[in-house]
C-alpha positions in Angstrom: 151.7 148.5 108.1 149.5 145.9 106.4 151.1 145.3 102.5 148.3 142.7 100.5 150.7 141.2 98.7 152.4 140.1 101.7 150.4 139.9 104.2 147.5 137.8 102.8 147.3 134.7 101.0 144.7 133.1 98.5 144.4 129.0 98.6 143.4 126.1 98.1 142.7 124.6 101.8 142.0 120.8 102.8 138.3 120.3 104.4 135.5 123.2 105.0 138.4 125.7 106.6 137.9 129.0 105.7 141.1 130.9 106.2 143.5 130.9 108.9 146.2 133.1 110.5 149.8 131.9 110.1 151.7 133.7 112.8 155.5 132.5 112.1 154.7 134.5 108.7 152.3 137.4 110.1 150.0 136.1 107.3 146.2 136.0 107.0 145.1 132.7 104.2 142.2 132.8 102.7 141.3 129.5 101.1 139.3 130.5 97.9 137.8 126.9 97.5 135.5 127.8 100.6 134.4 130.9 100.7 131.5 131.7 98.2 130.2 134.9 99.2 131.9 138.3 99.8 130.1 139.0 103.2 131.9 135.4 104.2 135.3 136.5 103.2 134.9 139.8 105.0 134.2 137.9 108.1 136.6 135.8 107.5 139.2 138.3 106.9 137.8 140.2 110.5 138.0 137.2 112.2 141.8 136.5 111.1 142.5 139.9 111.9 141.6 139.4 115.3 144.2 136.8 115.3 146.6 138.8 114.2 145.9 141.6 116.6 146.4 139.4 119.5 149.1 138.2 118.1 151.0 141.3 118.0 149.4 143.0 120.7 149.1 139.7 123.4 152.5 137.6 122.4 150.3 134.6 122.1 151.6 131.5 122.5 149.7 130.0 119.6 151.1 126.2 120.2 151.9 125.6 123.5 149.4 127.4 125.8 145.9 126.6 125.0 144.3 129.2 127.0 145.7 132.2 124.4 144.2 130.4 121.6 141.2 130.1 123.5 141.0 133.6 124.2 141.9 135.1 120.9 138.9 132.5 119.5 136.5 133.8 121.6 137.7 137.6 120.6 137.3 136.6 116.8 134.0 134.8 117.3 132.7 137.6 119.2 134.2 140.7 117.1 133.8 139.4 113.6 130.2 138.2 112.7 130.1 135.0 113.0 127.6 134.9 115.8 124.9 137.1 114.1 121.2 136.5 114.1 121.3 136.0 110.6 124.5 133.8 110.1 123.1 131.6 113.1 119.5 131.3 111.5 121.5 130.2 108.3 122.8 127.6 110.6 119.7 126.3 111.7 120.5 127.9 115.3 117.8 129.9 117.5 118.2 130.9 120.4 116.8 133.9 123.1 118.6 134.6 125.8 122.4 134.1 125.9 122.4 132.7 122.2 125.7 135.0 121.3 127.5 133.8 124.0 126.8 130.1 123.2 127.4 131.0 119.7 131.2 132.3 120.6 132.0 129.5 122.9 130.4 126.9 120.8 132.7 128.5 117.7 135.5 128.8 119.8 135.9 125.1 120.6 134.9 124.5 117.3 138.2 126.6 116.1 139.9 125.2 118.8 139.6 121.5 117.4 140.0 122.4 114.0 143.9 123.7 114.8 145.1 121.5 117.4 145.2 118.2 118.5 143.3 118.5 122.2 140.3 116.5 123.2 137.2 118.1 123.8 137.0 118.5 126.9 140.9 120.1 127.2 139.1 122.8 124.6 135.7 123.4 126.8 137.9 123.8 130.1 140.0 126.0 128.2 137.3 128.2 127.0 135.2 128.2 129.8 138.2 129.1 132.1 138.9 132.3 130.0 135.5 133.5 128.9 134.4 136.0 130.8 137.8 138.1 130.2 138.1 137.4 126.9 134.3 138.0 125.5 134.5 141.1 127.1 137.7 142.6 125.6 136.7 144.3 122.8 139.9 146.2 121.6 140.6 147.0 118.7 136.8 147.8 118.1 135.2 148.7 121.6 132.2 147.3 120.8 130.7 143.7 119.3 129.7 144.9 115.6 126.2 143.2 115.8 125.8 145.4 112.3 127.4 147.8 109.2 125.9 150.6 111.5 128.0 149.4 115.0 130.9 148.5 112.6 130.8 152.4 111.2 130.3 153.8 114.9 133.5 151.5 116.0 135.3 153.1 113.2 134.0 156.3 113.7 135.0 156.1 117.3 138.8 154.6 116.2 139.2 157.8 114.3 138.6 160.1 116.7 140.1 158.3 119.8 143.4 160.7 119.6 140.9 163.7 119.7 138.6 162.5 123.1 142.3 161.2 124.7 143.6 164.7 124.4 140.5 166.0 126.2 141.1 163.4 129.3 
């Protein structure tokens, strides 16, 4: 059970961070001095989420073991918007064929260094070593939410997963 008042968090952060997932409290923050738009805070709340999915669901090992926070970056990126044509155009970033999964690995290291003291390089092995498994898990959703429409067939789909299990 997800309570607001304790499970989420609203302030001020340091830099251009927009929230974060604290996992020795279970808590999403939100830092209200950077997010300026309601579609950025629910992606920003989706993307934290994700965190704290994996977090219950894969025991990551957010300090030590840089391949699980690889992973559960490349899950967020992928599952909560950030890659979009239109957030990447806003970005000043084009791109055909293989653009989202640039985008997600691109954002992943990006995360990556943003939260822990690694080089470079230790984040893009990390990443790169994990990818393939990771951009492809798409639980809790079961599909990447390219729009509102996928987003309402994903929860469309959550809601009636006990009803096509009992059918198997």
């Amino acid at each position: 059970t997800v309570f607001n008042d304790r499970h989420f968090s609203c302030e001020t952060c340091d830099g251009c961070v927009s929230g974060g997932f604290d996992s020795a409290t279970s808590q999403i923050v939100l830092c209200q001095n950077n997010i300026r738009h309601q579609s950025h805070m629910n992606r920003v709340v989706t993307h934290e989420l994700i965190h704290a999915f994996d977090h219950c669901r894969a025991h990551v090992d957010w300090f030590k073991n840089v391949k699980h926070l690889a992973c559960s970056e490349i899950r967020a990126a992928n599952l909560s918007g950030d890659c979009t044509l239109m957030n990447e155009i806003a970005r000043f970033k084009f791109g055909l064929k293989g653009h989202h999964q640039t985008c997600v690995r691109d954002r992943a290291i990006r995360s990556i260094l943003a939260v822990r003291k690694v080089s470079k390089e230790t984040a893009e092995k990390a990443v790169d070593e994990v990818f393939d498994a990771c951009f492809n898990d798409l639980e809790p959703f079961g599909r990447i939410p390219h729009s509102k429409t996928d987003a309402k067939r994903a929860y469309r789909d959550f809601q009636n997963r006990d009803r096509y299990n009992a059918n198997l």
